[in-house]
TORGU-402589 format. One record per residue (C-alpha): x, y negated, z negated. Coordinates in nm, 2 decimals. Last residue first. Layout:
BEGIN
ATOM        X        Y        Z
ATOM        X        Y        Z
...
//
This chain:
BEGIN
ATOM        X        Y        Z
ATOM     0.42    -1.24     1.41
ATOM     0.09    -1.31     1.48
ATOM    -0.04    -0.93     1.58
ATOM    -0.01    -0.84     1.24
ATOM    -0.27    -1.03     1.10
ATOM    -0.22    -1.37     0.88
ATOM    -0.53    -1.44     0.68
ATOM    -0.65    -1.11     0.78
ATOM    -0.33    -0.91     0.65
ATOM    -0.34    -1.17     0.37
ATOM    -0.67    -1.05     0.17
ATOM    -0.61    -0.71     0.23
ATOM    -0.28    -0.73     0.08
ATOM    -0.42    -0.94    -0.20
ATOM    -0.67    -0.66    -0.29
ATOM    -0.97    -0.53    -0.24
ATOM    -1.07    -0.88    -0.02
ATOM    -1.36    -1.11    -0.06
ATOM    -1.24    -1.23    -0.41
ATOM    -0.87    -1.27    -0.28
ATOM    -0.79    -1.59    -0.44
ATOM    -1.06    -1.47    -0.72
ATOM    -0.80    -1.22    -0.81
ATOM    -0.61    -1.46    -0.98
ATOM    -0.83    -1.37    -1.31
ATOM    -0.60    -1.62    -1.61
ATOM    -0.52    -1.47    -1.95
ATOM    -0.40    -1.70    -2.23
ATOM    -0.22    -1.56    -2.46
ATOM    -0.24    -1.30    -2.80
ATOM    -0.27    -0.98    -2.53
ATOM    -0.47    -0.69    -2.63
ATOM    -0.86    -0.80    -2.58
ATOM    -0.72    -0.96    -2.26
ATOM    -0.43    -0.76    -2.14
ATOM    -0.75    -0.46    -2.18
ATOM    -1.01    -0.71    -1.98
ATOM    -0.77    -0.72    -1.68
ATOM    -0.70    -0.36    -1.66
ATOM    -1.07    -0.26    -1.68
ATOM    -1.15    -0.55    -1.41
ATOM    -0.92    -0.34    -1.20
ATOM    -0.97    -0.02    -1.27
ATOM    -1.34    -0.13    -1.10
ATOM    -1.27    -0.27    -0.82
ATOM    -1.14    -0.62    -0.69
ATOM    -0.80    -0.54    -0.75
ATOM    -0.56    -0.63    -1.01
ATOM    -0.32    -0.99    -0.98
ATOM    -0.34    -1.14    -1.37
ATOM    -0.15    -1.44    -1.49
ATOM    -0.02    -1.42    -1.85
ATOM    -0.01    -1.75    -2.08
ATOM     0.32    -1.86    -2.27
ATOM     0.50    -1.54    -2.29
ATOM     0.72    -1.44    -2.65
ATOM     0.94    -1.10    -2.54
ATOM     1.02    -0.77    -2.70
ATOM     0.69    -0.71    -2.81
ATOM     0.54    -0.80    -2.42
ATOM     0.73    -0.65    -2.24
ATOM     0.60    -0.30    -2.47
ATOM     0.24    -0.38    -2.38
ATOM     0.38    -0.19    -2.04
ATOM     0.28     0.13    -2.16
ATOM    -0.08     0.07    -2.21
ATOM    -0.12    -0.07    -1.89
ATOM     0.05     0.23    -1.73
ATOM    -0.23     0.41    -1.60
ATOM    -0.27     0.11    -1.41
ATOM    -0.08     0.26    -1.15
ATOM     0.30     0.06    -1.08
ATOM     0.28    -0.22    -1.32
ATOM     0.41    -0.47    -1.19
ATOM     0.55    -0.73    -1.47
ATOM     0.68    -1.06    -1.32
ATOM     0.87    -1.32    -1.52
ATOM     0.85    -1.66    -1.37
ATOM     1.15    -1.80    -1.11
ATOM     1.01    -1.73    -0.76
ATOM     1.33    -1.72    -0.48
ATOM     1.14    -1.76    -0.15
ATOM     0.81    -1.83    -0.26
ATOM     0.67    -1.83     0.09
ATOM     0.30    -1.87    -0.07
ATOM     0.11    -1.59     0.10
ATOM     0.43    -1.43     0.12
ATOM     0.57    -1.44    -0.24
ATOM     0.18    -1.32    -0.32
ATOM     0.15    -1.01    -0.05
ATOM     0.51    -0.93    -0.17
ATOM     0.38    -0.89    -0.55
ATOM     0.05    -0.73    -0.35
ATOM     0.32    -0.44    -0.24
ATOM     0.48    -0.37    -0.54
ATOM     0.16    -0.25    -0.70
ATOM    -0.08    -0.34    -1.03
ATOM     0.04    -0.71    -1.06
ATOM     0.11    -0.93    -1.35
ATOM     0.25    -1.30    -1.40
ATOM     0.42    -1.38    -1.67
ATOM     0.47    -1.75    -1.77
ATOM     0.81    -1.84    -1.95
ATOM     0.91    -1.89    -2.31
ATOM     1.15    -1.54    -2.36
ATOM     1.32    -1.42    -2.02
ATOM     1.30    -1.13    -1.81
ATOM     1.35    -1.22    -1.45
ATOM     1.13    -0.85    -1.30
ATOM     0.99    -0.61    -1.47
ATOM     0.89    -0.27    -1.34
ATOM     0.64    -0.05    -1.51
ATOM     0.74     0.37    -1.53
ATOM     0.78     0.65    -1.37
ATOM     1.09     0.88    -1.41
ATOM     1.38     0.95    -1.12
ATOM     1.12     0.96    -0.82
ATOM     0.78     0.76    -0.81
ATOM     0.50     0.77    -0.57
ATOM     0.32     0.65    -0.24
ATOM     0.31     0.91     0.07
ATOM     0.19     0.89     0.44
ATOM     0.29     0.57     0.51
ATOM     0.55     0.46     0.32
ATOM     0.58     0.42    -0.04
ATOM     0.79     0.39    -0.34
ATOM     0.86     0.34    -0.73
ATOM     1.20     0.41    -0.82
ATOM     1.39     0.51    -1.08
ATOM     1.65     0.34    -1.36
ATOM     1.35     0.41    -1.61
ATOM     1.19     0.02    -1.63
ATOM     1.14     0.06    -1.25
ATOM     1.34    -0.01    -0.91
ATOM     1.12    -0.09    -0.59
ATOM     1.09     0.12    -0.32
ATOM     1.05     0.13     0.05
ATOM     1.03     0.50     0.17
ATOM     1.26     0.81     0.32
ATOM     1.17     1.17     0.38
ATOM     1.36     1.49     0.36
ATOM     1.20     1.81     0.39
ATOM     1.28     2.09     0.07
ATOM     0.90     2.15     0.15
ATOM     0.78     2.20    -0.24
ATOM     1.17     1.96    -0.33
ATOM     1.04     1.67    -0.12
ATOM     1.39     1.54    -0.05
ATOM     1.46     1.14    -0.05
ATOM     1.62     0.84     0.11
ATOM     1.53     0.51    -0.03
ATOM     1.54     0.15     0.10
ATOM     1.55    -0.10    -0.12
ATOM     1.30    -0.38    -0.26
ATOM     1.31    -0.73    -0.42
ATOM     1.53    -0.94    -0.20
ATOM     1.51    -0.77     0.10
ATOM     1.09    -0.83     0.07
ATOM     1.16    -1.23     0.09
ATOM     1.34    -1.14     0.42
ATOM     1.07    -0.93     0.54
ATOM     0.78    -1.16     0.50
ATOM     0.44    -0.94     0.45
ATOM     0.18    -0.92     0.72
ATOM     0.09    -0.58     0.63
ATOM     0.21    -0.46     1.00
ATOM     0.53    -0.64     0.91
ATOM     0.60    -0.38     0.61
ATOM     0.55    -0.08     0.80
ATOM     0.77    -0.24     1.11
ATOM     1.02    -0.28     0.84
ATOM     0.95     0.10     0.72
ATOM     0.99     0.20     1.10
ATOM     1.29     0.01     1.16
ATOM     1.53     0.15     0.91
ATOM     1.73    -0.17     0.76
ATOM     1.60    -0.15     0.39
ATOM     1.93    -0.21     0.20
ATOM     2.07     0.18     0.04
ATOM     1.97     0.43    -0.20
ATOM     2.04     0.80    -0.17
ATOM     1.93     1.10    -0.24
ATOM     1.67     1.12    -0.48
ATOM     1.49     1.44    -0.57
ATOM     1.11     1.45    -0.52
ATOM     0.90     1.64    -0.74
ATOM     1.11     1.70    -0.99
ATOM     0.82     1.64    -1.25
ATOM     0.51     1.63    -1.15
ATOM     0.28     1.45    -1.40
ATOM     0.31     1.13    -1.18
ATOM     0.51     1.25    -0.82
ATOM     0.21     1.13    -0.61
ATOM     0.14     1.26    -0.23
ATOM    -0.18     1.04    -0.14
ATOM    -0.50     1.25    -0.29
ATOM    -0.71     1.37    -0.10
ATOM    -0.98     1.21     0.13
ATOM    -1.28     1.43     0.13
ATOM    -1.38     1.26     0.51
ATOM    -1.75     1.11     0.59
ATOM    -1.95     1.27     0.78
ATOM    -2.14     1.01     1.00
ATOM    -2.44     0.98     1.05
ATOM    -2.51     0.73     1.35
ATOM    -2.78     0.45     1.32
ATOM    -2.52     0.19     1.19
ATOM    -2.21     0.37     1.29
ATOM    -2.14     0.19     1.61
ATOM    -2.29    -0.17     1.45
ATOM    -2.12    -0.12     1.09
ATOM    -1.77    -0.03     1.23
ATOM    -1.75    -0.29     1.49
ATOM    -1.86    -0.53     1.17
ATOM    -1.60    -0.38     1.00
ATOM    -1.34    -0.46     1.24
ATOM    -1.46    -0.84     1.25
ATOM    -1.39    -0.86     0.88
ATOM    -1.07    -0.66     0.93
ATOM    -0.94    -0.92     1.22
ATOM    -0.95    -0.82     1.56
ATOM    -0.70    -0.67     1.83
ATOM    -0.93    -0.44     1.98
ATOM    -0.70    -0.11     1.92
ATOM    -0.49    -0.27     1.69
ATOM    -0.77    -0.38     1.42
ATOM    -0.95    -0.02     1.52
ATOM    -0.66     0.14     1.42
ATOM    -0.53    -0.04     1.06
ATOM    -0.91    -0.03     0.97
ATOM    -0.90     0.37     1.04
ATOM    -0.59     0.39     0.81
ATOM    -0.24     0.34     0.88
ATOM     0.03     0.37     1.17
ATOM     0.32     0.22     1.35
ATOM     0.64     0.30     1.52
ATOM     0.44     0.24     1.88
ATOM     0.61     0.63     2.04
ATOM     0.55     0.77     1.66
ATOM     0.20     0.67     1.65
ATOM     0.09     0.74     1.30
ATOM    -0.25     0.81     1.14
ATOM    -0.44     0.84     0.80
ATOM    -0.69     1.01     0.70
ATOM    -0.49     1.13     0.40
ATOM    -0.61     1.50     0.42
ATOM    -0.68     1.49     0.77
ATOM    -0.31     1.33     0.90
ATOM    -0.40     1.19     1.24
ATOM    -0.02     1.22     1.46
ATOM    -0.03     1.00     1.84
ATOM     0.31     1.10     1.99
ATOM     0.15     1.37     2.25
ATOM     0.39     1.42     2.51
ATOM     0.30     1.27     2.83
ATOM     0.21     0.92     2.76
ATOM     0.13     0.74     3.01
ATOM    -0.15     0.51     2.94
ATOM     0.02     0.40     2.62
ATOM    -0.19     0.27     2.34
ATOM    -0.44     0.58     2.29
ATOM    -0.09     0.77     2.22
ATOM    -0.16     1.15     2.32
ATOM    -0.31     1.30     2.06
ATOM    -0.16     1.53     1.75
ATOM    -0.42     1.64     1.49
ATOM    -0.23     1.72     1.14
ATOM    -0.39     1.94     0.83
ATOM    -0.28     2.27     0.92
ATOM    -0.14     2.24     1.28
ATOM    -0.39     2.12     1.57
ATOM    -0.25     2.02     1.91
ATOM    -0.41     1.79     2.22
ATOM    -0.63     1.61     2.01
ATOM    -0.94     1.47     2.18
ATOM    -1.00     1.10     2.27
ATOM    -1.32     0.97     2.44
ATOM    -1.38     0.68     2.26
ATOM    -1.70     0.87     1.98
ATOM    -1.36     1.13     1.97
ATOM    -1.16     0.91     1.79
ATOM    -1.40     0.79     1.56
ATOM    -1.44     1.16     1.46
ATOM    -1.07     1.18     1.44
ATOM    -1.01     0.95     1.21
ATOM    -1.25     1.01     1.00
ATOM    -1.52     0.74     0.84
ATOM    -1.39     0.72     0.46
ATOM    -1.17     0.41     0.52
ATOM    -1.46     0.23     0.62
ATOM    -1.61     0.32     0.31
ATOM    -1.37     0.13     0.09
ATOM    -1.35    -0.17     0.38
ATOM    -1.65    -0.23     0.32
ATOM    -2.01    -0.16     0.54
//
């Protein structure tokens, strides 16, 4: 079993193989009583079906089912999936119709931006620490934003990264998406230099982290959805790169994405992704190099 279909076994049917039923059921949400505190009278413990995804609100901390199990037995994700491969080996399982993660592309005024301050709320810095990445390097490169869903007119807040359009690119736990105009963000522009290219915000943070690259000097182009490969090949009229290193996953959009910079592109194109060739991504691949539980 992989992490990919890992992430498909529900929350709540793993949940319920150890004992735990939810105490509430609204819509799409499943509330529990925290399985990390013994005593904990009023159900803090959220499962969000449509994401399968959780939250404990009385822990600040949350994820997917690898996220869970990691905490609950305090193993790495290759030892998680091998929990996960023995208990569900000779079980059928039914595995969830994950939708979609909230996403403001093609929407527009989807979310309207309130304000934009330093990242200082505790639960998006506990967010960040629980994917092993350094906070202080992540200061330096991405804010804090507070926003309203405009459907729900409910306010929500997330860690975000400026783009190309004067917006922002963010995520938190439940949601990932864009607000103010999508679009690729560059970062240290400059003609002559080395590029190096990333699909997501959050593996840029995974790579100043895994190499404590406290102020890093190349250009970096993150692209923020592949969708936006095409897009970006703007950076690239405007400025004259030595040789491009390439971040993308380990699945399929990703080997797309690095063979279009490479039938587009005039320069050398170098596959990072072999760092992390046992991992989806680098985040994956540092979150067990360096789990949460270490810091």
């Amino acid at each position: 079993m992989n992490s990919t279909e890992a992430k498909k076994i529900p929350i709540e049917q793993f949940l319920a193989k150890l004992g735990h039923e939810p105490s509430s059921k609204k819509n799409n949400e499943y509330w529990y009583h925290s399985p990390f505190r013994e005593n904990d009278k009023t159900p803090s413990f959220k499962v969000n079906l449509n994401l399968n995804t959780w939250y404990d609100f009385s822990i600040t901390e949350g994820g997917t089912l690898l996220d869970l199990v990691s905490k609950l037995y305090n193993e790495s994700i290759s030892d998680v999936l091998k929990r996960l491969t023995a208990n569900y080996q000779n079980i059928k399982i039914s595995p969830v119709n994950i939708q979609p993660r909230i996403k403001s592309e093609g929407i527009q005024n989807a979310f309207k931006l309130e304000k934009v301050i330093e990242l200082t709320k505790n639960s998006l810095l506990t967010y960040l620490k629980h994917r092993s990445i350094n906070i202080d390097i992540a200061k330096k490169y991405v804010k804090e934003i507070h926003f309203n869903i405009v459907e729900s007119n409910s306010s929500n807040y997330a860690i975000a990264i400026e783009n190309n359009l004067n917006g922002y690119e963010f995520r938190n736990i439940f949601m990932k998406g864009s607000v103010n105009g999508k679009s690729y963000t560059l970062i240290n522009p400059g003609q002559n230099k080395d590029i190096a290219i990333f699909e997501g915000f959050i593996d840029f943070l995974s790579f100043l982290t895994d190499h404590n690259l406290q102020n890093f000097q190349s250009t970096v182009l993150i692209l923020n959805s592949v969708n936006l490969r095409i897009d970006s090949l703007q950076v690239f009229k405007k400025n004259d790169y030595q040789k491009a290193y390439c971040f993308f996953d380990n699945d399929k959009a990703g080997k797309e994405t690095l063979e279009f910079f490479k039938n587009e592109l005039k320069i050398p194109i170098i596959d990072k992704s072999t760092i992390y060739k046992n991992h989806e991504d680098y985040n994956e691949y540092i979150k067990q190099k360096k789990p949460y539980n270490q810091f």
